[in-house]
VMD Tcl script that builds the backbone (N, CA, C; Angstrom):
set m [mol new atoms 447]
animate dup $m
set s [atomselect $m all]
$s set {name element resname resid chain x y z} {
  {N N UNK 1 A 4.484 -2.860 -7.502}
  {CA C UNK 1 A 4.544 -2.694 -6.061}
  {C C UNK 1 A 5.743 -3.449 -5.487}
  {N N UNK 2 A 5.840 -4.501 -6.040}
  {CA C UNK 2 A 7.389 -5.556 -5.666}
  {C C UNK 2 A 8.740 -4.812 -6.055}
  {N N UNK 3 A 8.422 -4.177 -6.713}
  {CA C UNK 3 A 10.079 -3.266 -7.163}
  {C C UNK 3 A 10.323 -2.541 -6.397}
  {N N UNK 4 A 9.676 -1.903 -5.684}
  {CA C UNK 4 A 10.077 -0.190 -5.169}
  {C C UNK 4 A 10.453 -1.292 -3.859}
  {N N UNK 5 A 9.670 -2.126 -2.942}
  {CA C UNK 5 A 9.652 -2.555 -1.905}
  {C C UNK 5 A 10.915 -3.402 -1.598}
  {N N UNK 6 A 11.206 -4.181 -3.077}
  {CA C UNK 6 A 12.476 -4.758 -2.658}
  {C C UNK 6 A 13.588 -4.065 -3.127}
  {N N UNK 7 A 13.573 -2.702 -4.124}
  {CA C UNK 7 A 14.950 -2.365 -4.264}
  {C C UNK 7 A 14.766 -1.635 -2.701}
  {N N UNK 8 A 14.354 -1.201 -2.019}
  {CA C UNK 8 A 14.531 -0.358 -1.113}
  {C C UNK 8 A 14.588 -1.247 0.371}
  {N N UNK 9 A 14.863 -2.509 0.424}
  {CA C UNK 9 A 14.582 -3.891 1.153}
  {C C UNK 9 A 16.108 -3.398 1.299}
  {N N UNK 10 A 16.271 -4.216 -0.404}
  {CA C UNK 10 A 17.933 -4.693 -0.757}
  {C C UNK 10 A 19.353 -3.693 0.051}
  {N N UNK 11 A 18.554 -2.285 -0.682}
  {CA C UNK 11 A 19.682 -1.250 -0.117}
  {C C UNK 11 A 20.014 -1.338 1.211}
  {N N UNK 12 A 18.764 -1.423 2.055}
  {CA C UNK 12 A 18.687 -1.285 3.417}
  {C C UNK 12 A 19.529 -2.679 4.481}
  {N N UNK 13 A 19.279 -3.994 3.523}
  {CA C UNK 13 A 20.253 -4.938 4.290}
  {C C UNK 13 A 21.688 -4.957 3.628}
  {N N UNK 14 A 21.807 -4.299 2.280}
  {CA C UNK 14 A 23.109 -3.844 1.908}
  {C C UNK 14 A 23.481 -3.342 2.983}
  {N N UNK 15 A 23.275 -2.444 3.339}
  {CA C UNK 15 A 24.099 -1.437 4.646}
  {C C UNK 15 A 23.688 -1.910 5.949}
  {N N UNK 16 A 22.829 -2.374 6.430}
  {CA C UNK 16 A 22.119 -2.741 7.478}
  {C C UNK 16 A 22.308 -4.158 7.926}
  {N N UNK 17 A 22.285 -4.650 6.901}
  {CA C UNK 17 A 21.974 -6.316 7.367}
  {C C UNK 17 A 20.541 -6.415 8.145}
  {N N UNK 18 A 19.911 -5.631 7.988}
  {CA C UNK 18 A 18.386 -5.783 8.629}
  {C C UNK 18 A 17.440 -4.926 7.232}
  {N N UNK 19 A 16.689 -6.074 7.443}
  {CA C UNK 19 A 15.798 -6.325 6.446}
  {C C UNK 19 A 14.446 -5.583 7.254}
  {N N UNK 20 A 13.566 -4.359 6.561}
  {CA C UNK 20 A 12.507 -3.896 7.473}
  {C C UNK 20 A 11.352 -4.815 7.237}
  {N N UNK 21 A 10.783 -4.454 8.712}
  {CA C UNK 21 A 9.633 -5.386 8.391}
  {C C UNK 21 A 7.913 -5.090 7.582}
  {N N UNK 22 A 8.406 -3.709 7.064}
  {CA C UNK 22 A 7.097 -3.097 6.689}
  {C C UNK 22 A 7.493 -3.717 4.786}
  {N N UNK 23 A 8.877 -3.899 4.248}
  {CA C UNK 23 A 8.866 -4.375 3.397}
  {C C UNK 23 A 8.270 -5.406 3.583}
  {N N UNK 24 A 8.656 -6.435 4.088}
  {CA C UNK 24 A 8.193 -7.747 4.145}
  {C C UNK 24 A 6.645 -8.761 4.117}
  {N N UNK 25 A 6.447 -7.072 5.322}
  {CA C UNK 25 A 4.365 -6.753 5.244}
  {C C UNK 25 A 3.907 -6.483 4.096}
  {N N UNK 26 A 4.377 -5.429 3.713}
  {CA C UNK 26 A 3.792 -5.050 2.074}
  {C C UNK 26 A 4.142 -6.331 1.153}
  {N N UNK 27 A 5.279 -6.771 0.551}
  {CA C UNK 27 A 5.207 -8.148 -0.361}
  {C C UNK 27 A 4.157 -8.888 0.020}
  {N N UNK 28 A 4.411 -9.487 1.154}
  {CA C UNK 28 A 3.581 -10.448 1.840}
  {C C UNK 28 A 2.081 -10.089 1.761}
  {N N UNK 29 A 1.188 -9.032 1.878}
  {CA C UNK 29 A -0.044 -8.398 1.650}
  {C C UNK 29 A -0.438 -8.680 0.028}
  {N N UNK 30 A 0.559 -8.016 -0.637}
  {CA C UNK 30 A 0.044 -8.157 -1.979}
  {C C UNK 30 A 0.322 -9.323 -2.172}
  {N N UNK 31 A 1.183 -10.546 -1.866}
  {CA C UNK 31 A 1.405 -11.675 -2.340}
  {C C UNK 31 A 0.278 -12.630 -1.806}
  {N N UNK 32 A -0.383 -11.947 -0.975}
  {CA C UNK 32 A -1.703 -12.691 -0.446}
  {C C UNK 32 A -2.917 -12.170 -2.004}
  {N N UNK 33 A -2.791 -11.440 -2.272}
  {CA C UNK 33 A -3.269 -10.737 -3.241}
  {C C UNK 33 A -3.434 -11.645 -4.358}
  {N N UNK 34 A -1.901 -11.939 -4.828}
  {CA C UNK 34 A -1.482 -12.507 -6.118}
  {C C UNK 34 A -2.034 -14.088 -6.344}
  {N N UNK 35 A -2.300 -14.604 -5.139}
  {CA C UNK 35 A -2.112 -15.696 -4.848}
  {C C UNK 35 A -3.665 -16.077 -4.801}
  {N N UNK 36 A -4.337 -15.095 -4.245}
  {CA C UNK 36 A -5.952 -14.728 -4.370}
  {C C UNK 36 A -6.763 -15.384 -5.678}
  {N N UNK 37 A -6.143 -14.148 -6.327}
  {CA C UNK 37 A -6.218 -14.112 -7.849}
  {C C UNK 37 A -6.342 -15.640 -8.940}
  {N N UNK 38 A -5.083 -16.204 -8.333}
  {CA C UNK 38 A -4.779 -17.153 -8.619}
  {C C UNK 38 A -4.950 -18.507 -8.269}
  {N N UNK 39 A -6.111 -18.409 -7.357}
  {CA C UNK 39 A -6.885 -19.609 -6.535}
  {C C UNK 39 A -5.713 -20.261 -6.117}
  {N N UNK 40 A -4.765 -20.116 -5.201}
  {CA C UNK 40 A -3.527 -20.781 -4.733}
  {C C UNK 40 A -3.324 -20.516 -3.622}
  {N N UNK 41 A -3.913 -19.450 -3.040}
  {CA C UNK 41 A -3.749 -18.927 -1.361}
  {C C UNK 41 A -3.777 -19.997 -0.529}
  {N N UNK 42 A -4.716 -20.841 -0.474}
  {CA C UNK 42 A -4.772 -21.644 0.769}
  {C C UNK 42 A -3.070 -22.240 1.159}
  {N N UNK 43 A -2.934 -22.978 -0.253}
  {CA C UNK 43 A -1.665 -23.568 -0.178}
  {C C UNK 43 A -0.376 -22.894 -0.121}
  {N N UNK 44 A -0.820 -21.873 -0.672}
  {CA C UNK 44 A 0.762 -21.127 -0.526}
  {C C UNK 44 A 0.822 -20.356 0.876}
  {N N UNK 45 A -0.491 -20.491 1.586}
  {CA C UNK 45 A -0.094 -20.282 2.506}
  {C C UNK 45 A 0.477 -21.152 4.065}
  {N N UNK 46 A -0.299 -22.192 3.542}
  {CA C UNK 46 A 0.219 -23.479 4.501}
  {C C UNK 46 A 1.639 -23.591 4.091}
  {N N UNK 47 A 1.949 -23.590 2.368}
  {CA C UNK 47 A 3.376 -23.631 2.679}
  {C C UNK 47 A 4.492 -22.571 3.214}
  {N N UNK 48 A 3.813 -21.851 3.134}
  {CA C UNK 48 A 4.611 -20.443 3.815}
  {C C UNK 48 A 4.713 -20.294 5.533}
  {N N UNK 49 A 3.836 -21.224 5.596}
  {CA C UNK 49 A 3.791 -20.789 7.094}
  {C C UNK 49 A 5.009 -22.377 7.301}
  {N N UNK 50 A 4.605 -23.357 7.145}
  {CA C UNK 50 A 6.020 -24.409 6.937}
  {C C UNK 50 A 6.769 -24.007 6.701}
  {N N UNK 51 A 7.564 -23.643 5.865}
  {CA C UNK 51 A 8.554 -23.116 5.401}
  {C C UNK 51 A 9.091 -21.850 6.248}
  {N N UNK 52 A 8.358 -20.785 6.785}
  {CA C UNK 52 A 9.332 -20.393 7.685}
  {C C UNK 52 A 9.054 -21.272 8.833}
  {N N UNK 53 A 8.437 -21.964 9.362}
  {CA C UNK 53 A 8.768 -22.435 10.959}
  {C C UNK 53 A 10.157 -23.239 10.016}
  {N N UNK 54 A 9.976 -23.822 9.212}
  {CA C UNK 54 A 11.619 -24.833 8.857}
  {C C UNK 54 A 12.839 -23.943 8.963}
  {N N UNK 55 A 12.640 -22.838 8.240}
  {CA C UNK 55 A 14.080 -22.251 7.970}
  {C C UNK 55 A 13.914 -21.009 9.519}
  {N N UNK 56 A 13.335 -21.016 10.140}
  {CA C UNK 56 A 13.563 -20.647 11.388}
  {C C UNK 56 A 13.994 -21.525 12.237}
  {N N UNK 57 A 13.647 -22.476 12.409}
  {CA C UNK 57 A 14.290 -23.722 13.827}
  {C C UNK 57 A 15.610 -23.693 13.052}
  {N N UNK 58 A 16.048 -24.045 11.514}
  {CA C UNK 58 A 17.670 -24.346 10.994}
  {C C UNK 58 A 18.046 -23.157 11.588}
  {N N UNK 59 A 17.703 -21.797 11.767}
  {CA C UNK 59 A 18.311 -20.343 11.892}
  {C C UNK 59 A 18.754 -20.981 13.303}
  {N N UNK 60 A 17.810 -20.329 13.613}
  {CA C UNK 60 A 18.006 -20.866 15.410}
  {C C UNK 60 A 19.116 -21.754 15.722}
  {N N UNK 61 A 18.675 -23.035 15.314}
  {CA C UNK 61 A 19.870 -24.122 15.332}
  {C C UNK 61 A 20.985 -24.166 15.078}
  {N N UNK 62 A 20.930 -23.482 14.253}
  {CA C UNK 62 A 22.581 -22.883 13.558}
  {C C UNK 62 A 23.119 -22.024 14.580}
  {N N UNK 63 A 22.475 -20.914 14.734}
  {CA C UNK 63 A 22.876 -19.871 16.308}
  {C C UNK 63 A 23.777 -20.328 17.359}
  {N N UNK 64 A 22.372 -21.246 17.756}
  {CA C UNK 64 A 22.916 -22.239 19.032}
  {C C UNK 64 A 23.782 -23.125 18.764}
  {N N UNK 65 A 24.705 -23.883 17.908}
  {CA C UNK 65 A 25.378 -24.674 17.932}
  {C C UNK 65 A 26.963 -23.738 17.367}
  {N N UNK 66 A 26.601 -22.952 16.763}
  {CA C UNK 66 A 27.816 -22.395 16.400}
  {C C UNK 66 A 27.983 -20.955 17.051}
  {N N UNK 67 A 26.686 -20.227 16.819}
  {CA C UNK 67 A 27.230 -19.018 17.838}
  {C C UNK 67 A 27.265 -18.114 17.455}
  {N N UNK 68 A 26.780 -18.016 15.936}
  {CA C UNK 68 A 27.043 -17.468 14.643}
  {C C UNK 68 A 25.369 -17.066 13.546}
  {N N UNK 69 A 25.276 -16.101 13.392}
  {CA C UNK 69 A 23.812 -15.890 12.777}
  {C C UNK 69 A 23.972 -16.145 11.259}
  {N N UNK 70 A 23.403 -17.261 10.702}
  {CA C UNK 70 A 23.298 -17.612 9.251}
  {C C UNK 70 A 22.770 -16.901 8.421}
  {N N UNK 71 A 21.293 -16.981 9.297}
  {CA C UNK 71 A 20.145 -16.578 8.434}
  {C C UNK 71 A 19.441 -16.067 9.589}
  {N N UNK 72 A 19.058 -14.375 9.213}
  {CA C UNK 72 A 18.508 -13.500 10.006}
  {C C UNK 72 A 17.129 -13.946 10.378}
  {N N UNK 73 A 16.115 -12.887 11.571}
  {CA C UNK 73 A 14.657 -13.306 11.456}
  {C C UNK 73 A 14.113 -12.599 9.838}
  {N N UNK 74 A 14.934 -11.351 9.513}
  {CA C UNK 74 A 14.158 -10.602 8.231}
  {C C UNK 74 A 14.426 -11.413 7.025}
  {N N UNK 75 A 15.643 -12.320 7.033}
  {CA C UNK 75 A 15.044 -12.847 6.140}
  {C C UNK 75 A 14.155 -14.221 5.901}
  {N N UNK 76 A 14.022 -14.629 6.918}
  {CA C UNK 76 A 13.252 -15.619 7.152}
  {C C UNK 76 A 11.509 -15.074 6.885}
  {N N UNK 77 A 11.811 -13.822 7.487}
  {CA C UNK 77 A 10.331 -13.243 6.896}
  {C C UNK 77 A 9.669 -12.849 5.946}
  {N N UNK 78 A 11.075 -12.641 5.085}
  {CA C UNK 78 A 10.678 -12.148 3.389}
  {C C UNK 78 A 10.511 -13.630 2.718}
  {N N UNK 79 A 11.606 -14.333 2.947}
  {CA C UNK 79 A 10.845 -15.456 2.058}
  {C C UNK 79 A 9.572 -16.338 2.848}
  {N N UNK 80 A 8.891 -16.327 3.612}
  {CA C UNK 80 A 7.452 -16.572 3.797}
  {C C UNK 80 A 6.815 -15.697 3.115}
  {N N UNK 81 A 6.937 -14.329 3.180}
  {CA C UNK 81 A 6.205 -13.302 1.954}
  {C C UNK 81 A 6.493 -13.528 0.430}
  {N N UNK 82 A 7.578 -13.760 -0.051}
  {CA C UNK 82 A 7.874 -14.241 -1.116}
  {C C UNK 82 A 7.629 -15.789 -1.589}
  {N N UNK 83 A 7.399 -16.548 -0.394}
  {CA C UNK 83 A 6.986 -17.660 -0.536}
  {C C UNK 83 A 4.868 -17.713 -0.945}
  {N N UNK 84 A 4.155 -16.767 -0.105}
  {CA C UNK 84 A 2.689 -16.431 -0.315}
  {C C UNK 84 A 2.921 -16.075 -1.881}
  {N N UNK 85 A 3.636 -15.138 -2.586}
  {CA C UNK 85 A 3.321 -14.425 -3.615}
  {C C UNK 85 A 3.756 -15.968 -4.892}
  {N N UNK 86 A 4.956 -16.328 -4.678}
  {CA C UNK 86 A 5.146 -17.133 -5.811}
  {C C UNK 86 A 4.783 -18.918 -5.550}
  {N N UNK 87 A 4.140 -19.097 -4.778}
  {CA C UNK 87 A 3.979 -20.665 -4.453}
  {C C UNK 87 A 5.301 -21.261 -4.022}
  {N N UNK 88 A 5.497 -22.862 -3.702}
  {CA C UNK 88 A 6.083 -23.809 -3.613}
  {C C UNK 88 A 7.325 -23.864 -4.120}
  {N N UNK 89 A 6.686 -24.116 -5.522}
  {CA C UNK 89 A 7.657 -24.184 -6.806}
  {C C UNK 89 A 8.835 -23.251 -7.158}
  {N N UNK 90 A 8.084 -22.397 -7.460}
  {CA C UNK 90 A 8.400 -21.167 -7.637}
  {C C UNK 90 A 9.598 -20.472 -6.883}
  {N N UNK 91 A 9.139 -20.990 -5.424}
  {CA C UNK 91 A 9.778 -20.209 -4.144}
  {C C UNK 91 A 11.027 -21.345 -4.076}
  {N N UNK 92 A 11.175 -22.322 -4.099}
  {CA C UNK 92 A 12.539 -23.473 -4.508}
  {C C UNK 92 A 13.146 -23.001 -5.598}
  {N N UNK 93 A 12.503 -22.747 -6.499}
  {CA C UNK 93 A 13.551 -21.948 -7.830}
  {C C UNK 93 A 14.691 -20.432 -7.470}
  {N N UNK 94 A 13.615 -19.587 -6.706}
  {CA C UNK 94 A 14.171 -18.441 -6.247}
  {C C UNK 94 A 15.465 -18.803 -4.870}
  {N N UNK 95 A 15.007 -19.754 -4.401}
  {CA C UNK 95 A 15.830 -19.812 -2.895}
  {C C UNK 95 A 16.836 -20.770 -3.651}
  {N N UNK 96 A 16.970 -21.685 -4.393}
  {CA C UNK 96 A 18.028 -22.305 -5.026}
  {C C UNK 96 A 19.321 -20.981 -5.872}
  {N N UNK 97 A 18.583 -19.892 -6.603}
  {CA C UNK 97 A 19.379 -18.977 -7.316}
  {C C UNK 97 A 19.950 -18.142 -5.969}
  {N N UNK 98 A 18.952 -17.634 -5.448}
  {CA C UNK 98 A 19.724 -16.796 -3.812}
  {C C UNK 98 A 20.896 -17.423 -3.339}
  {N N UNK 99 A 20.946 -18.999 -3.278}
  {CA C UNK 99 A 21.957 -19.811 -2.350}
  {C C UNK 99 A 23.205 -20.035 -3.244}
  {N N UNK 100 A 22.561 -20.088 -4.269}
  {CA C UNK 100 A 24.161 -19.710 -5.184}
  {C C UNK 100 A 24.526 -18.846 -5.551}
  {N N UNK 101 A 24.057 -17.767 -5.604}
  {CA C UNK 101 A 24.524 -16.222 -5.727}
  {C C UNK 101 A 25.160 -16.221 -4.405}
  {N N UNK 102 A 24.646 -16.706 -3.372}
  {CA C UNK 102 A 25.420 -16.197 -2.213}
  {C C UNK 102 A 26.570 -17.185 -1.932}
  {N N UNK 103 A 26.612 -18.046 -2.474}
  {CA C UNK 103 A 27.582 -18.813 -1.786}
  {C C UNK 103 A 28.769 -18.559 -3.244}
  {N N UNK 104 A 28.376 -17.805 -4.175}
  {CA C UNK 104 A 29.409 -17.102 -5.569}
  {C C UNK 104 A 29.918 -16.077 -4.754}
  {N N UNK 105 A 28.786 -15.630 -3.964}
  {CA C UNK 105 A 29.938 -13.894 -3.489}
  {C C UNK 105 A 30.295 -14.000 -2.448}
  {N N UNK 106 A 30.560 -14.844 -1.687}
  {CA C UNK 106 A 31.301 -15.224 -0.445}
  {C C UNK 106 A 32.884 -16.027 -0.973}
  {N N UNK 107 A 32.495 -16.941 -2.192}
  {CA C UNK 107 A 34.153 -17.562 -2.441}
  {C C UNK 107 A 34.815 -16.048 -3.073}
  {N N UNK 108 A 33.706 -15.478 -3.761}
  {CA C UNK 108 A 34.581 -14.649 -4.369}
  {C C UNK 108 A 35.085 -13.553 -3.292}
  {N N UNK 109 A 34.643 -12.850 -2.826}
  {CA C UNK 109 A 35.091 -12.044 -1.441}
  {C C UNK 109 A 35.855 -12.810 -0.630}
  {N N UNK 110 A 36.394 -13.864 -0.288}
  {CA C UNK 110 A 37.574 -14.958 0.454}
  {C C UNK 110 A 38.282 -14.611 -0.758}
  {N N UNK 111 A 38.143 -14.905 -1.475}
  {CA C UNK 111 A 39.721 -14.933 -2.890}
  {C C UNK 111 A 40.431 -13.635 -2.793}
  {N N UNK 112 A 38.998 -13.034 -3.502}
  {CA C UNK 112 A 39.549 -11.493 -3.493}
  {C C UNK 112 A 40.578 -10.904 -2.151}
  {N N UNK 113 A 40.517 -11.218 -1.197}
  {CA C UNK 113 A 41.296 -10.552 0.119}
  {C C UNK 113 A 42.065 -11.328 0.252}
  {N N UNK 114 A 42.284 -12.984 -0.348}
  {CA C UNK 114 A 43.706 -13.757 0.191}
  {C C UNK 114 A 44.769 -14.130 -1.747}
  {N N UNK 115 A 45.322 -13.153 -1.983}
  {CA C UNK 115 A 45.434 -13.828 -3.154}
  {C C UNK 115 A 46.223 -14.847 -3.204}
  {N N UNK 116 A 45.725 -15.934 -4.002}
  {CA C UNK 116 A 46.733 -17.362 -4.466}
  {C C UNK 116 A 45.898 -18.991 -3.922}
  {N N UNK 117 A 44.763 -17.778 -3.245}
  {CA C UNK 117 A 44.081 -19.021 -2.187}
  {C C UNK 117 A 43.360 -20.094 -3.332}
  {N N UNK 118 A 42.774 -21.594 -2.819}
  {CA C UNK 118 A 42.106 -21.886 -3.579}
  {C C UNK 118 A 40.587 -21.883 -2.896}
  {N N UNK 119 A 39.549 -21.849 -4.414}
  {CA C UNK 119 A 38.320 -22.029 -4.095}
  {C C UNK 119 A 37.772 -22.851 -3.083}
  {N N UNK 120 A 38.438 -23.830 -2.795}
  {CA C UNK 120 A 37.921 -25.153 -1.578}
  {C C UNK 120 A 38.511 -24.563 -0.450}
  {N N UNK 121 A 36.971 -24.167 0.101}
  {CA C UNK 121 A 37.305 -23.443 1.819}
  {C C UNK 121 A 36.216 -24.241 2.662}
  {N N UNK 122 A 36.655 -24.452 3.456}
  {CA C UNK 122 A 35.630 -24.831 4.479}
  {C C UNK 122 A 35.294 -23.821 5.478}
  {N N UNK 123 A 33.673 -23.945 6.084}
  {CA C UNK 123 A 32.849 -23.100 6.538}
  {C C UNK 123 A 33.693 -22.368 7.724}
  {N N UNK 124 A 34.398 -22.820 8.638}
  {CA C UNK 124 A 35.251 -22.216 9.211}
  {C C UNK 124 A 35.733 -21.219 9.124}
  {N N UNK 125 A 36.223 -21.107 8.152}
  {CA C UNK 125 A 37.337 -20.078 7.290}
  {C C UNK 125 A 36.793 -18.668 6.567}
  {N N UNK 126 A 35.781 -19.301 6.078}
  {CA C UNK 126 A 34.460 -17.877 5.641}
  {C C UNK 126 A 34.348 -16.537 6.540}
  {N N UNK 127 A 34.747 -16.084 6.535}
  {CA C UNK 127 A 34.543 -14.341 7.372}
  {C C UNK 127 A 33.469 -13.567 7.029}
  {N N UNK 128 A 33.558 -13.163 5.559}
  {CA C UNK 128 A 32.803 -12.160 5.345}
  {C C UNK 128 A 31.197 -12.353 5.184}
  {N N UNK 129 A 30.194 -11.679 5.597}
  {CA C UNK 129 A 28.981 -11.961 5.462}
  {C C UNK 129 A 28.444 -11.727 4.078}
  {N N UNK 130 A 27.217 -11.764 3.640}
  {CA C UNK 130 A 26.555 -11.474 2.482}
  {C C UNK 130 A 25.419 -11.515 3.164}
  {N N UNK 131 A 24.425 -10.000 2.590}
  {CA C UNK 131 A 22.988 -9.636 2.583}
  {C C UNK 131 A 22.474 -10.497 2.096}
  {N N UNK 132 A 21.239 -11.438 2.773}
  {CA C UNK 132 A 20.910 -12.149 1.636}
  {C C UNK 132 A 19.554 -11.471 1.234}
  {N N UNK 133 A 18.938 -10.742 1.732}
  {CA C UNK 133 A 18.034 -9.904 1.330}
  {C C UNK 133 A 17.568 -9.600 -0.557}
  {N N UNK 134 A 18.675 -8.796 -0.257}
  {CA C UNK 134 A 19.197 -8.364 -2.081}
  {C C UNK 134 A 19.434 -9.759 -2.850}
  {N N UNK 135 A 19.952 -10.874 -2.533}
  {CA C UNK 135 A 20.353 -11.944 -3.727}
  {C C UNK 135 A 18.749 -12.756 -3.823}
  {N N UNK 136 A 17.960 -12.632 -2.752}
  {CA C UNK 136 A 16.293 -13.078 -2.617}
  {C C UNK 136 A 15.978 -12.121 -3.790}
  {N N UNK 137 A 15.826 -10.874 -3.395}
  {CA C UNK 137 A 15.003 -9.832 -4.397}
  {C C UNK 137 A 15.651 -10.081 -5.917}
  {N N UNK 138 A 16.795 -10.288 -6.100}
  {CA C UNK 138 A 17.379 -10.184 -7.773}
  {C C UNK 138 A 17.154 -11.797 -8.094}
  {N N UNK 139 A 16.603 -12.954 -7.108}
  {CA C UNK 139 A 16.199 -13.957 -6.994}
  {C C UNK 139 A 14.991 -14.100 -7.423}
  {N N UNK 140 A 14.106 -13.596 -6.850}
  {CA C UNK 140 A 12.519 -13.269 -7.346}
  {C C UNK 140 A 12.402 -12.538 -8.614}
  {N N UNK 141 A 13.119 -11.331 -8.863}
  {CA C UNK 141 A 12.670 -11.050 -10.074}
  {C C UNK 141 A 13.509 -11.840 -11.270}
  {N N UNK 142 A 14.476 -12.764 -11.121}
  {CA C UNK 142 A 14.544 -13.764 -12.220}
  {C C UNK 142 A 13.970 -14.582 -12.553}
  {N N UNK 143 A 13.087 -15.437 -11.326}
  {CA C UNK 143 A 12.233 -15.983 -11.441}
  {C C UNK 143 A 10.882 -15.736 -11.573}
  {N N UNK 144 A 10.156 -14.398 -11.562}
  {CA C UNK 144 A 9.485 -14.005 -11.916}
  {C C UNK 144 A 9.384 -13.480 -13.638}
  {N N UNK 145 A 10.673 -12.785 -13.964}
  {CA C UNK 145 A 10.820 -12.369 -15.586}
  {C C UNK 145 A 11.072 -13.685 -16.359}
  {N N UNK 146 A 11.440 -14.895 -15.988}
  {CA C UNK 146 A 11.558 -16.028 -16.726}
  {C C UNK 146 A 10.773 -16.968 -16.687}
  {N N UNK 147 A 9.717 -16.789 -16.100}
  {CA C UNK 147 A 8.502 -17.953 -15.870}
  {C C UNK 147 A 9.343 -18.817 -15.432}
  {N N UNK 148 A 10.521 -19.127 -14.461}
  {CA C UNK 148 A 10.501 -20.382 -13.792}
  {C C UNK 148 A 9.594 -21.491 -13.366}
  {N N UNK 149 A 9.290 -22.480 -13.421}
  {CA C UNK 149 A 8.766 -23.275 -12.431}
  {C C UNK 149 A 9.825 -23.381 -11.470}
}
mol reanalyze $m
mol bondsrecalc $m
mol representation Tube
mol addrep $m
């Protein structure tokens, strides 16, 4: 059920940059599911619900001080759904691989368009965006196919 929902997530903030919210419902449903199963719901859901109020006020905050959208509401909403399905742990493993995948295809997209530049850029200078939608989903299923903790 997690495959079809996030390759079809991914495509959609590929082109979109908006992440739907019926994906996010569906993960999030069955990840209430998974989590069921796994006598872990209570907690994964207290931490899910923490965890987005956190990375929503940084969104926000970021907005308002720069002016500039970091981190969307969709994806703030998938990883609370992705946060219910894989716990705590789990969900730090996945959001650690997302943040470096994304912050790999942002130096690399700056290089690629300035040639000769070096890797040390400061945030300023960054133009191009990255979906982070898609680097979450190829995030989760690494950490899901590798038993991360």
């Amino acid at each position: 059920i997690a495959t079809p929902a996030l390759i079809v997530l991914s495509v959609i903030d590929f082109r979109s940059n908006r992440i739907p919210d019926y994906c996010s419902l569906l993960l999030g449903v069955v990840g209430v599911w998974v989590a069921f199963q796994n006598n872990v719901l209570f907690m994964n859901l207290v931490v899910a619900v923490f965890l987005g109020g956190l990375l929503w006020a940084v969104s926000e905050w970021y907005f308002r001080s720069y002016k500039v959208e970091a981190l969307g509401l969709g994806d703030v909403k998938l990883m609370i759904a992705l946060t219910i399905w894989l716990g705590p742990q789990k969900f730090s493993t996945m959001l650690f691989l997302a943040s470096v995948a994304g912050v790999a295809l942002l130096l690399y997209q700056r290089n690629k368009s300035i040639p000769g530049r070096s890797t040390i850029v400061s945030p300023s200078s960054i133009q191009p965006t990255v979906p982070f939608g898609p680097l979450l989903a190829y995030s989760f299923f690494l950490t899901i196919l590798t038993n991360t903790p």
